[in-house]
C-alpha atoms as one frame of an Amber mdcrd trajectory, in Angstrom:
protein
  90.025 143.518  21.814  93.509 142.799  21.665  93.204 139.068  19.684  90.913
 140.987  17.657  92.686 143.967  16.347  95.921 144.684  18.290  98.349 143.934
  15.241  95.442 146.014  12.999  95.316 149.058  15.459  99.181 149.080  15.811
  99.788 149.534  12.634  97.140 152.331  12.633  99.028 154.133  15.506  98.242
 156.025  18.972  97.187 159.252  17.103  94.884 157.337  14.179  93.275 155.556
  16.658  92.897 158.266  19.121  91.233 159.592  16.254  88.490 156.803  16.046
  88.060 156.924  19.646  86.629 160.821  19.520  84.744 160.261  16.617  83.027
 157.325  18.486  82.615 159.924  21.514  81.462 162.426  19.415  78.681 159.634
  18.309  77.749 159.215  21.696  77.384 162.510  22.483  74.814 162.990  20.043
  73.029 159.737  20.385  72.684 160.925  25.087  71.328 164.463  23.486  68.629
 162.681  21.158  67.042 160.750  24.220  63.639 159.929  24.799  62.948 158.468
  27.963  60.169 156.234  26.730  62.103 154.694  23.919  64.719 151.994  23.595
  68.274 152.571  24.157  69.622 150.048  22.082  71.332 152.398  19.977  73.250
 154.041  22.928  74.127 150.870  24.008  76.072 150.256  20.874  77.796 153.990
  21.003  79.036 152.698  24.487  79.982 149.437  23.503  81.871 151.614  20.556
  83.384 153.784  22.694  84.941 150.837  25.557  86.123 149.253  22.420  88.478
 152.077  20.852  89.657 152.889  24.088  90.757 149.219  25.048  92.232 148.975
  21.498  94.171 152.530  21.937  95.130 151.466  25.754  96.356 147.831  24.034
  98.618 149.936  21.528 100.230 151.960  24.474 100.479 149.012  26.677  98.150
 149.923  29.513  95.631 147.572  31.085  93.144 149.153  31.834  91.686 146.696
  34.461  94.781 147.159  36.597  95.073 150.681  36.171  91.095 150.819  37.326
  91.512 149.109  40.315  94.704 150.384  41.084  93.207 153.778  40.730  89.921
 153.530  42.534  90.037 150.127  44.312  86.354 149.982  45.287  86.427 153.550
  46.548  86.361 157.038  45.257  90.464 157.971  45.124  89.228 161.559  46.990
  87.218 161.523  49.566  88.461 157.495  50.350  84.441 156.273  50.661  82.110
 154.192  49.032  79.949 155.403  47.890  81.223 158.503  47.080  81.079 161.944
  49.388  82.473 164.274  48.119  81.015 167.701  46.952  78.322 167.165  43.591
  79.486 169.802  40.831
C-alpha cells in the first residue's frame, strides 16, 4: 500500500482519507447485513480487502505500522485476560 499510493494519500491528508476509510466501512456494513448464507461472499471479500487497504494507507500517512503495533499489542494472546485463546467474559 505504501509503493502504491503513499505520496497519493499524503497529499490527500489524515482527515480525507479517514474519510474513505468510513465510507469503505460503511460499505461493509451493508454488504455483512445483506448476507445469505448459501451464497458467495465474494463481494464481502472485496469490502474487506477495501477496508485493510484504507486503513494501511491512513496508518502509512501517520507513520504507524501496523504489523508492529499488532504484535506489540496482542503478541499471540488476548492483551486482557493474557490467554490464547481468549477467556475473558463474551459481551
Amino acid at each position: 500500500m505504501y509503493d502504491l499510493y503513499f505520496e497519493r494519500d499524503k497529499k490527500r491528508g489524515i482527515s480525507k482519507t479517514f474519510m474513505w476509510l468510513v465510507e469503505e466501512v460503511g460499505e461493509l456494513s451493508r454488504a455483512i447485513n445483506k448476507i445469505d448464507i448459501n451464497k458467495d461472499f465474494s463481494n464481502i471479500s472485496e469490502e474487506f480487502a477495501d477496508v485493510f487497504a484504507w486503513l494501511c494507507s491512513l496508518a502509512n500517512i501517520i507513520g504507524i505500522d501496523l504489523q508492529e503495533s499488532s504484535i506489540k499489542k496482542y503478541n499471540q494472546v488476548c492483551p486482557k485476560c493474557k490467554n490464547k485463546p481468549c477467556s475473558c467474559e463474551f459481551k
